[in-house]
C-alpha positions in Angstrom: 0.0 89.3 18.8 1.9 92.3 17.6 -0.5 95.7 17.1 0.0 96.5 14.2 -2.7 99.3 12.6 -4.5 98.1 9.7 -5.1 100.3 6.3 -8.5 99.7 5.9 -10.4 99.0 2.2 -13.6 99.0 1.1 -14.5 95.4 1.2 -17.4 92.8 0.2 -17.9 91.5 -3.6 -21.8 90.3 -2.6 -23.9 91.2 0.5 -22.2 91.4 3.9 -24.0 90.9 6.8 -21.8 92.7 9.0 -22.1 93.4 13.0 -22.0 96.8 14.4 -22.6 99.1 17.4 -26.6 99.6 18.1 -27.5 103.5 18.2 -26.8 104.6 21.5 -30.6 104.5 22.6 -30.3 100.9 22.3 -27.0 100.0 24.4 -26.6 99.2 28.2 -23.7 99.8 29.4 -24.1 98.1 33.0 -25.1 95.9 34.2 -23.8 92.3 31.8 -25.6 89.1 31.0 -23.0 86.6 31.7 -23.8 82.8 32.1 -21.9 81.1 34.6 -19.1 78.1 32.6 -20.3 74.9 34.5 -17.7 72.7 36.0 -14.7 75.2 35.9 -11.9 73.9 38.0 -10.9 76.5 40.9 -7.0 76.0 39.1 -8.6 77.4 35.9 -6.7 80.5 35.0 -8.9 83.5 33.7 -5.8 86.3 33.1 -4.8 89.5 31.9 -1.7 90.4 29.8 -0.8 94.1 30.9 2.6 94.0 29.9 2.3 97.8 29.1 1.2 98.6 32.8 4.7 100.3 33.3 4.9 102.6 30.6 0.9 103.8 30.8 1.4 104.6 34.2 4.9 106.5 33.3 3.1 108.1 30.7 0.3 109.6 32.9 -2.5 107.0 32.6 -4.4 106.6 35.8 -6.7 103.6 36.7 -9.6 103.4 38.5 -12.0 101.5 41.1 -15.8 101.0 39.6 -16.3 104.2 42.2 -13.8 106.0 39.9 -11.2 106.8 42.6 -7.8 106.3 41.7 -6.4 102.7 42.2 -3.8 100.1 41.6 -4.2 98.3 38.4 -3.4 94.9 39.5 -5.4 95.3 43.1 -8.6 96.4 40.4 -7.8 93.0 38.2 -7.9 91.2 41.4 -10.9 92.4 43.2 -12.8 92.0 39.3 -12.0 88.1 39.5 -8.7 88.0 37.7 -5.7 85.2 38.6 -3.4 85.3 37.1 -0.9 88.3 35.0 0.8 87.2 31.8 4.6 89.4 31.0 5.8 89.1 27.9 9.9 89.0 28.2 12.3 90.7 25.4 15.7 90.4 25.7 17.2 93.7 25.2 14.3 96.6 24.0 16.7 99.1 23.8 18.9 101.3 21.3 22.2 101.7 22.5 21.7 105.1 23.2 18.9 103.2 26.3 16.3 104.5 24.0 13.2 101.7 24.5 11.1 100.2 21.3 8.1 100.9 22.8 5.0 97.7 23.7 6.3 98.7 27.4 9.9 98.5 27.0 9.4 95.0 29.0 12.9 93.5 29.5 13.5 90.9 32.6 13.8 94.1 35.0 10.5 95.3 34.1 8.8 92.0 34.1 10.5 91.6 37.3 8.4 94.7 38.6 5.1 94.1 37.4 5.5 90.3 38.6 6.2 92.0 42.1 3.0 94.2 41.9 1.0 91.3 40.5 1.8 89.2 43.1 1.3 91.7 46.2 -1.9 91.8 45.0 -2.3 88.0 45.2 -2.1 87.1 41.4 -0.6 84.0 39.7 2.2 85.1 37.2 2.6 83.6 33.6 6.5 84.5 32.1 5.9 84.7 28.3 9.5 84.6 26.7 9.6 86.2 22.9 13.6 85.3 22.8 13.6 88.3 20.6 14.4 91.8 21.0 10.8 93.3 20.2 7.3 91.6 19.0 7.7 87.7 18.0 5.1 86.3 16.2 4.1 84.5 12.9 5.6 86.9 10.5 8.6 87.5 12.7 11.1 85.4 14.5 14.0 88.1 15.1 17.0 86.6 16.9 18.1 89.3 20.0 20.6 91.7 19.0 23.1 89.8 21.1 22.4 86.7 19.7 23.0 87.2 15.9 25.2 85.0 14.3 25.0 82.3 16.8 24.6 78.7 15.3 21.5 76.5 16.2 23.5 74.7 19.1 24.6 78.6 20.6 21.3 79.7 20.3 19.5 76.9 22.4 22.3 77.3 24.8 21.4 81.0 25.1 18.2 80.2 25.4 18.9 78.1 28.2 20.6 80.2 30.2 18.5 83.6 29.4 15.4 81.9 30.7 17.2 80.0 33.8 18.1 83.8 34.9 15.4 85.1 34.2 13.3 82.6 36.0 16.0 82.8 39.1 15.2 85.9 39.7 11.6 86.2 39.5 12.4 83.3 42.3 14.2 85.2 44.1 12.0 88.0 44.2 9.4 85.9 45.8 6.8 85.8 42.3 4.6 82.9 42.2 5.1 81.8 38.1 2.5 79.8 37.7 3.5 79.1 33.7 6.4 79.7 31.3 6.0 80.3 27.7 8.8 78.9 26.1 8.3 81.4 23.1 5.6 83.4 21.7 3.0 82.5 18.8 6.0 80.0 17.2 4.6 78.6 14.3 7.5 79.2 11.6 10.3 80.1 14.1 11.7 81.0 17.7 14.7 82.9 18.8 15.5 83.5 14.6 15.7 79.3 14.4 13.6 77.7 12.0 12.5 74.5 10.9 10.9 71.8 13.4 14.5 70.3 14.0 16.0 73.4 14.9 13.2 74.8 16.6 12.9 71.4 18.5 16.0 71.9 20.2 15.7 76.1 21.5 12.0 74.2 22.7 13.8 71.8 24.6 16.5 74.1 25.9 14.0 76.5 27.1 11.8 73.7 28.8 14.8 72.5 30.5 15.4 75.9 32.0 12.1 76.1 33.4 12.3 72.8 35.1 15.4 73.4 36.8 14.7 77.4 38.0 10.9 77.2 38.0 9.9 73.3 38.8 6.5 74.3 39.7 5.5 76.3 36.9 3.6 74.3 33.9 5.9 75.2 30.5 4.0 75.7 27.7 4.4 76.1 23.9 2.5 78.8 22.1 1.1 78.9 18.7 -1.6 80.3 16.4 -3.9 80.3 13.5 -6.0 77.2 14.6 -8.4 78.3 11.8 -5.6 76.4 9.6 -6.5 73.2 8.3 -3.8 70.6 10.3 -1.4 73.3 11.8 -1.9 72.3 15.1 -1.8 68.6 14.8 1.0 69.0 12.8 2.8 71.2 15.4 1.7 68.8 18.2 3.1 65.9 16.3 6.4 67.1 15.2 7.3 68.3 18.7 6.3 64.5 20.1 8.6 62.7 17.4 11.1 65.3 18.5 10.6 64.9 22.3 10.4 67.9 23.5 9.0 68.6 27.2 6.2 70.3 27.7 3.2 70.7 29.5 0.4 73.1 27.8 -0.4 73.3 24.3 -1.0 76.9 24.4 -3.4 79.0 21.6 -3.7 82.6 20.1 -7.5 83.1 19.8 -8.9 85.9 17.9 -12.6 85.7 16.8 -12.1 88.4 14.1 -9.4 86.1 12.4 -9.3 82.6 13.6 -12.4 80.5 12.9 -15.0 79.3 14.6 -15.2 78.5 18.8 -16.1 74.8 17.8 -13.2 74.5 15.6 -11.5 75.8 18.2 -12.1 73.4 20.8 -11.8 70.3 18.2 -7.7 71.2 17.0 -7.5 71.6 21.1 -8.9 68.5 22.4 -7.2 66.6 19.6 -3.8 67.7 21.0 -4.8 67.2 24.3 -6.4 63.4 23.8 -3.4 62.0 21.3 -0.3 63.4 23.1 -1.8 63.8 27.0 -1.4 67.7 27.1 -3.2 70.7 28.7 -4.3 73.4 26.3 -5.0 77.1 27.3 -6.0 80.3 25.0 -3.4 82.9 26.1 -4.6 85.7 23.9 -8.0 86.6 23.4 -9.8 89.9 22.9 -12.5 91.9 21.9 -14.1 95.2 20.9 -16.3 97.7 22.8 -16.0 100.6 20.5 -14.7 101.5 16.7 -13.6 104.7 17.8 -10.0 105.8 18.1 -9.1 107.3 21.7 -5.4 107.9 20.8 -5.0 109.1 17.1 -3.2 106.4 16.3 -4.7 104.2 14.0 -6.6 100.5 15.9 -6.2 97.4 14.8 -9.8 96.6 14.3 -11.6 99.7 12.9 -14.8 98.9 10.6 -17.8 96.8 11.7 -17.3 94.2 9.2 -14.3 93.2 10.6 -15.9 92.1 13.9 -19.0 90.2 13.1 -19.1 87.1 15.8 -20.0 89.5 19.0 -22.0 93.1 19.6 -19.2 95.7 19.6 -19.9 96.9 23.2 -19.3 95.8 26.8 -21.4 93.3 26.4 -20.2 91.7 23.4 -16.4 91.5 25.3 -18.0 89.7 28.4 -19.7 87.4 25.5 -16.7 87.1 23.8 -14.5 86.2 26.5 -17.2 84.0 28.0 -17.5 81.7 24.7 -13.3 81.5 24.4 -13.4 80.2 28.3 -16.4 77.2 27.2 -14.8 76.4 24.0 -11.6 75.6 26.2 -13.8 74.3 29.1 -15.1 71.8 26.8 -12.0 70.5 26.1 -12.7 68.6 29.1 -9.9 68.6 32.1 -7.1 69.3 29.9 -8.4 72.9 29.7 -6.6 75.4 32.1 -7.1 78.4 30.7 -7.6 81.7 29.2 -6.0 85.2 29.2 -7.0 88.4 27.8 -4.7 90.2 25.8 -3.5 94.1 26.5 -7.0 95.2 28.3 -5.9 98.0 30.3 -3.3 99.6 26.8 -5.4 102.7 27.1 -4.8 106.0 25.3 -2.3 108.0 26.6 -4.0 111.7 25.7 -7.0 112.1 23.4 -6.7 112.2 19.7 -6.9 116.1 19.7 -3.6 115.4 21.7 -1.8 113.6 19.3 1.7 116.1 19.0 2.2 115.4 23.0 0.7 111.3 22.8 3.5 111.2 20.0 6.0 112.5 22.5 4.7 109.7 25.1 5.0 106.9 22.9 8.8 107.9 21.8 9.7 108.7 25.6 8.1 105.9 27.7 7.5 103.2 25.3 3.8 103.3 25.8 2.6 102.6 22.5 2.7 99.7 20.3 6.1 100.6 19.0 8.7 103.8 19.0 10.3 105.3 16.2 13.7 103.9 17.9 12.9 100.1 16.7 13.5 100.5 13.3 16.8 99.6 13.9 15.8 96.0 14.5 12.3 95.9 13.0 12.4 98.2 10.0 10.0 96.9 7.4 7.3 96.8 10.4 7.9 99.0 13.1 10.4 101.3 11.5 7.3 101.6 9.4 4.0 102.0 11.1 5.0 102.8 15.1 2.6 104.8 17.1 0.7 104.6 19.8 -2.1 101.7 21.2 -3.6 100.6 17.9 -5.9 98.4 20.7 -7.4 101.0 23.0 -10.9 100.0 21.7 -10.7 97.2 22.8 -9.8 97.8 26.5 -11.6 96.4 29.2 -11.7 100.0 31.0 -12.4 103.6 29.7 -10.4 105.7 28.5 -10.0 107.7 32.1 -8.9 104.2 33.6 -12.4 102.7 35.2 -13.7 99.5 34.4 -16.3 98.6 31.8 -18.4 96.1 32.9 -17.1 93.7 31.1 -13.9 93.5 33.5 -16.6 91.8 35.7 -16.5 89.0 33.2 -13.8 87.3 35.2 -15.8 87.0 38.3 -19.1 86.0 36.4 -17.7 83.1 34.2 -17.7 81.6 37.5 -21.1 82.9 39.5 -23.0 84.0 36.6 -24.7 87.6 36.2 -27.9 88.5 34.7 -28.9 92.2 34.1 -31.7 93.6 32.1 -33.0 92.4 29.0 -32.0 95.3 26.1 -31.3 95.3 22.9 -27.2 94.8 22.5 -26.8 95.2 19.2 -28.7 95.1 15.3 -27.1 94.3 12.0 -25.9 96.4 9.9 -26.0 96.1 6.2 -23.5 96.6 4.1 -23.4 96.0 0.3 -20.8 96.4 -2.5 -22.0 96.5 -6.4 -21.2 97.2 -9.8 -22.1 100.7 -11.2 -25.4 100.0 -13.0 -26.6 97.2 -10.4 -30.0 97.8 -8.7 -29.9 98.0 -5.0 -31.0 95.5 -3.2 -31.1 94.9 0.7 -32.7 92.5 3.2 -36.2 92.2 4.1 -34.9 91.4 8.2 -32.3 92.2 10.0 -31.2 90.5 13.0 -32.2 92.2 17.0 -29.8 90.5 19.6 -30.6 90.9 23.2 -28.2 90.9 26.2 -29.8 88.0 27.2 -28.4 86.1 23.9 -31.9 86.1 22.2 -32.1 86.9 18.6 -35.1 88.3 16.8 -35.9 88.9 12.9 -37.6 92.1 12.4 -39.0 93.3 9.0 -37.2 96.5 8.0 -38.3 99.7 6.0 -35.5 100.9 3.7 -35.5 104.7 2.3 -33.6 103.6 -0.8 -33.8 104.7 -4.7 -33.1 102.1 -7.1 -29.6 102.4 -8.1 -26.1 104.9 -6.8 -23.8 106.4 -8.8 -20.3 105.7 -8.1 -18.9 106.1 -4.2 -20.2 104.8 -0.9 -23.6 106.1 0.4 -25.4 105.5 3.6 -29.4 104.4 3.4 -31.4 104.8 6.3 -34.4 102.6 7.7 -36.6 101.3 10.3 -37.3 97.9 11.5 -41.3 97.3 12.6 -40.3 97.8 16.3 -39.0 101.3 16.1 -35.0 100.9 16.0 -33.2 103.0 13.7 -30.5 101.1 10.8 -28.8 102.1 8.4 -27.1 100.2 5.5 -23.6 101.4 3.9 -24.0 100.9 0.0 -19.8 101.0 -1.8 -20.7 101.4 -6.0 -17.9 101.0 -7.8 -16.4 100.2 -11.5 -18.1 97.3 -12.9 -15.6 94.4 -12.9 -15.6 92.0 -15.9 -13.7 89.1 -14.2 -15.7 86.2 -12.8 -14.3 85.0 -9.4 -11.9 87.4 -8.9 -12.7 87.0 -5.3 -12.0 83.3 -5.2 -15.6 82.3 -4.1 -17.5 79.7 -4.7 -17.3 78.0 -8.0 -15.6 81.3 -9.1 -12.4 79.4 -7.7 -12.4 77.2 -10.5 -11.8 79.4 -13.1 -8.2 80.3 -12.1 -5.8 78.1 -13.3 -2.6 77.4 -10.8 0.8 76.5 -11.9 4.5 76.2 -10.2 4.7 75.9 -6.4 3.7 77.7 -3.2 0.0 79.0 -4.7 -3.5 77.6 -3.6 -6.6 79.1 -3.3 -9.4 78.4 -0.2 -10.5 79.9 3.0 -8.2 82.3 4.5 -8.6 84.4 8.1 -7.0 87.5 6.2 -9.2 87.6 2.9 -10.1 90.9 2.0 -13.7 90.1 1.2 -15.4 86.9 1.5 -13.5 83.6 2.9 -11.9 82.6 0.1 -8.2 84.2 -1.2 -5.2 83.3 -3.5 -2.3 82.7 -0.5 1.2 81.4 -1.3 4.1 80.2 0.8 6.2 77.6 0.8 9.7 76.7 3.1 12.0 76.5 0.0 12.1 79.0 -2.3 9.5 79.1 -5.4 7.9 80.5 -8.6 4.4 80.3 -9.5 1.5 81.7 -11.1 -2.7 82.3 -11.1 -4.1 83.5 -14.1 -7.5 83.6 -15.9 -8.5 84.3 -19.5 -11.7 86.1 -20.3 -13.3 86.3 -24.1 -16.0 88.5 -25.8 -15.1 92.2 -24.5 -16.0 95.6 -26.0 -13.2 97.2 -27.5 -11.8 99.5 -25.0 -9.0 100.2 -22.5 -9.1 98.1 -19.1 -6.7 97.4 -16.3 -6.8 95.1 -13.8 -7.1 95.5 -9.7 -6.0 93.2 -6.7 -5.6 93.9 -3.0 -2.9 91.5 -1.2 -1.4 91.8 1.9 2.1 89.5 3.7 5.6 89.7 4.2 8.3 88.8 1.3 11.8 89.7 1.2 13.0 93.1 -0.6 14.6 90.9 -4.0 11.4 89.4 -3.9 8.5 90.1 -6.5 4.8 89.4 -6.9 3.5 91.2 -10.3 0.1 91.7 -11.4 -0.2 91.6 -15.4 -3.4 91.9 -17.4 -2.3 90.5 -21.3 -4.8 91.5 -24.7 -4.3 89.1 -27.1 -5.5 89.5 -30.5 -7.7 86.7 -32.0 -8.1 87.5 -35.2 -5.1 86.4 -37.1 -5.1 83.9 -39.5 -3.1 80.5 -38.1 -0.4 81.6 -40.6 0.6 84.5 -38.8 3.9 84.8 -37.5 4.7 84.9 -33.6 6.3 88.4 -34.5 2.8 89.3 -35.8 1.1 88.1 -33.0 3.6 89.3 -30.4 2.9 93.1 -32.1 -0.7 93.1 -31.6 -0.7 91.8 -27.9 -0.8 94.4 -25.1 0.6 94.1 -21.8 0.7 95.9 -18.8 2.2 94.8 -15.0 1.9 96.6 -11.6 4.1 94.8 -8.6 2.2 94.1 -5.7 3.1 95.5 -1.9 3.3 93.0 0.8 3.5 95.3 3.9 2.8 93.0 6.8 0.1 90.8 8.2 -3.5 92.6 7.4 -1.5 96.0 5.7 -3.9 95.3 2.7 -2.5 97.3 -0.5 -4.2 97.9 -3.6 -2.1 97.7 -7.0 -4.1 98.6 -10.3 -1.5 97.8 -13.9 -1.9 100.6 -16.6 -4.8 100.3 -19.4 -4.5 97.7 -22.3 -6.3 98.3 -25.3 -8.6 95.8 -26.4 -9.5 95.0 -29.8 -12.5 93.1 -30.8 -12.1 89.7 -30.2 -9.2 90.0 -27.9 -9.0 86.9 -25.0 -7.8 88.9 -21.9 -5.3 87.1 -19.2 -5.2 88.4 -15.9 -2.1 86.4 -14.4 -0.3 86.7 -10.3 3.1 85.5 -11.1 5.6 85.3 -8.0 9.1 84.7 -7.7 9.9 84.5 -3.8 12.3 83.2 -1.4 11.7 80.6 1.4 8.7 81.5 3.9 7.6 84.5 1.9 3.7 85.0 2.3 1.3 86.3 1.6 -2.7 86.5 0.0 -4.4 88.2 -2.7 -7.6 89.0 -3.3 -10.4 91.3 -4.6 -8.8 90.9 -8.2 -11.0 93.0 -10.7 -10.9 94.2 -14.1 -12.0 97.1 -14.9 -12.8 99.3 -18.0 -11.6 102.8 -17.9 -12.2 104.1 -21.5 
């Protein structure tokens, strides 16, 4: 994962049932209601990934005991049931000025010295090698500074040797590496090598590696998005024809993105029973708060964008608890699962934010330093800051646990506290101007003990809003206090401009690269317009609506990706007249049609932007397209959604 802040939107074309914090009279923060995982082999890995350990501590963050005394991170991990420590590895972090990117500034010398603290304090240690300079994941595949240029063959042999080193010294330094990841969340690339080919041969360089300089340690292969629809068979498949050596078929898990725990353990076990591997989650996390403890912006920031588990304590032990069955009920082939960055805590308070700034640039103790936009500028260069994942931290923000550090120890024993309410839904509802208000009878009550009750609610609300977003307050029958969030806005006359439901149908798609279905990174809904393709390609979506009152209208869509800078995704809204007799010239036709075009921004993975074209006048009669038209480069990406039109006149 690479934390990245998110601009938030308003979201939701229809009623969202969306999961939120209870009041605070109806939270309990200790103890936690944990059920024990039956059958969970002692080897079963339940880790941490503190990669940013180093810089925190440099930058004046102090841990804690559950007493609240001042105390060594990894010895706290430990004695709260922890194995085993995951270090991400980049190859050279640094300006050449020795200025660090920031995300801990974790090069093989650092690594080195929180492998050493990690394993005085009796804790396995998983290597995780991004072959890259700074964050590697989906979107990005940067080749190291030192490596660019380098053909396929140089860069495996790189490869090879980097990790060899690497792994030599972490030998020699006495580190028990219980796994290697040969690469970090690698679905379109590693080490700037794409292409299964390609990539097949860094994979097997890197395995190679770790066999000779780590024999013991299992080598696993890391990828993400199991929500897709074949990705990991199809990953799993192309590395057997290819032969490359591995042991563990290892997962990104994310339950605000990635589908559902079931699915989960389905694309899992069906690597594991057709090609004879282990599987592990090594990234998993969850939320305890929404607030910001930094000033810096957090990845996760509105309850509707965490709906599977209570944003509390609680809901993280749940979390983690559900991610370490769905891999447990892979069977034996299940080793493990790792928690991702829960100790990045703030490094000042938000009122702070001048000297957290200062922090960040100096001791690389945010998600990324101004000094990384030398090799990262359309992302880093862009958005860097502090921990955009302090919320969801397994500790406070003075550096004690929350109970749901425990959760390592109870997956195991089991825990049972008091029955309280955890968490209740929250409402929230987005709706033409004009449209009457309505909200749900019940609303879910869930319990620490994982019980869920429907209890009738009271709603204060009048009958309709003007335009904005407005709170309405109510009472279920039991006492608790809701509330339900109510975003009015301009009516839209385009059916299915979220891509739900039949309202998919009534887009018509033409070229290459575009389909339309469920994505993790919709902006409302399930459903979105996405396009890629590994060649490059033009294409289009458009729809045509009939019978409007003469007026001026534009048209709205929200998207979000990565394309290249000559690249271009426009939004266009077309009036064509429908009145001329058949006789009428194309030049007569072509002077009564009205266009207007607005490019769309594709800032990153889930940096949603909204575009809106200038007005079109529309005469009676007038047929209105709304068209996406793309003309893109090989792995551009991207989805679009929310698409609207709107009358403004």
């Amino acid at each position: 994962m690479s934390p990245r802040p998110i601009i938030a939107i308003a979201a939701g074309a229809a009623l969202v049932a969306a999961l939120a914090a209870p009041a605070a009279a109806d939270t309990a923060p200790d103890p936690i209601t944990v059920p024990a995982v039956d059958g969970l082999d002692d080897g079963f890995m339940l880790g941490v990934d503190v990669s940013s350990a180093l810089s925190l501590e440099e930058s004046g963050v102090v841990f804690r005991d559950d007493a609240g005394s001042p105390a060594d991170l990894f010895e706290v991990l430990a004695d709260h049931g922890v194995s085993d420590v995951r270090i991400r590895v980049w190859n050279d972090p640094f300006d050449a000025a020795g200025n660090g990117y920031g995300g801990g500034n974790v090069d093989v010398d650092r690594a080195l010295e929180i492998g050493k603290r990690a394993d005085a304090a009796g804790l396995g240690v998983v290597v995780d090698f991004h072959y890259s300079d700074f964050w590697a994941d989906p979107g990005k595949q940067h080749a190291p500074k030192a490596w660019e240029g380098y053909t396929v063959d140089e860069t495996a042999s790189a490869v090879h040797d980097f990790t060899a080193d690497a792994l030599t010294r972490f030998a020699g330094a006495g580190i028990d590496v219980t796994m290697v990841q040969v690469g970090n969340e690698t679905n379109n690339g590693v080490a700037g090598v794409s292409g299964w080919d390609d990539m097949a041969e860094v994979f097997r360089a890197g395995s190679a590696a770790v066999r000779e300089a780590a024999p013991d340690a299992l080598v696993a292969l890391h990828f993400t998005n199991p929500e897709t629809a074949g990705r990991y068979d199809a990953a799993a498949a192309a590395l057997d024809a290819r032969g490359v050596d591995y042991d563990v078929f290892a997962s990104s898990y994310y339950p605000y993105w990635h589908g559902s725990l079931e699915n989960l353990t389905t694309v899992l076990s069906r690597v594991a029973d057709t090609y004879d591997k282990k599987v592990a989650v090594v990234e998993t996390s969850w939320v305890h708060t929404l607030d910001d403890a930094d000033g810096h912006e957090n990845t996760i920031t509105e309850a509707s964008e965490a709906t599977a588990f209570p944003i509390s304590a609680q809901g993280q032990a749940t979390a983690f608890r559900e991610v370490v069955q769905a891999v447990a009920n892979v069977g034996d082939a299940g080793v493990g699962v790792f928690s991702w960055e829960p100790a990045w805590l703030p490094v000042g308070s938000p009122d702070e934010l001048e000297a957290n700034q200062q922090k960040w640039e100096q001791y690389g103790s945010g998600w990324a330093a101004s000094y990384a936009a030398e090799y990262d500028p359309d992302d880093a260069g862009r958005w860097y800051g502090g921990s955009a994942v302090d919320n969801e931290a397994l500790f406070s923000a003075d550096g004690t646990p929350l109970p749901s550090l425990r959760v390592f120890e109870y997956v195991r024993t089991g825990a049972t506290g008091p029955v309280v309410v955890t968490e209740i839904q929250r409402v929230s509802l987005t709706m033409n101007e004009g449209d009457e208000v309505s909200l749900p009878s019940h609303l879910r009550v869930t319990y620490s003990d994982g019980t869920v009750n429907e209890e009738a609610v009271s709603w204060d609300a009048p009958g309709s809003y003007p335009l904005g977003v407005h709170t309405v307050e109510g009472t279920t029958e039991a006492g608790h206090a809701v509330s339900a969030t109510v975003t009015v806005r301009e009516r839209s006359y385009l059916p299915g401009g979220g891509f739900e439901g039949d309202g998919a149908g009534l887009w018509s798609l033409a070229g290459t690269g575009g389909s339309i279905g469920w994505q993790a990174d919709a902006v409302e809904g399930e459903n979105a317009l996405h396009f890629w393709n590994d060649a490059d390609f033009t294409g289009s979506a458009s729809q045509t609506v009939s019978g409007l009152e003469p007026g001026r209208y534009a048209a709205i869509a929200t998207s979000q990706g990565a394309i290249a800078e000559a690249d271009a995704v426009t939004l266009t809204v077309t009036a064509t007249p429908t009145h001329l007799p058949p006789q009428a010239s194309d030049r007569a036709r072509a002077a009564q049609t009205r266009t207007a075009e607005a490019p769309l921004a594709f800032d990153g993975w889930r940096a949603y932007a909204t575009a809106e074209t200038p007005a079109v006048q529309v005469k009676k009669g007038a047929d209105v397209t709304v068209e996406i038209s793309w003309d893109l480069t090989a792995e551009a990406w991207g989805t679009i959604d929310d698409v609207r039109l709107i009358r403004i006149g």
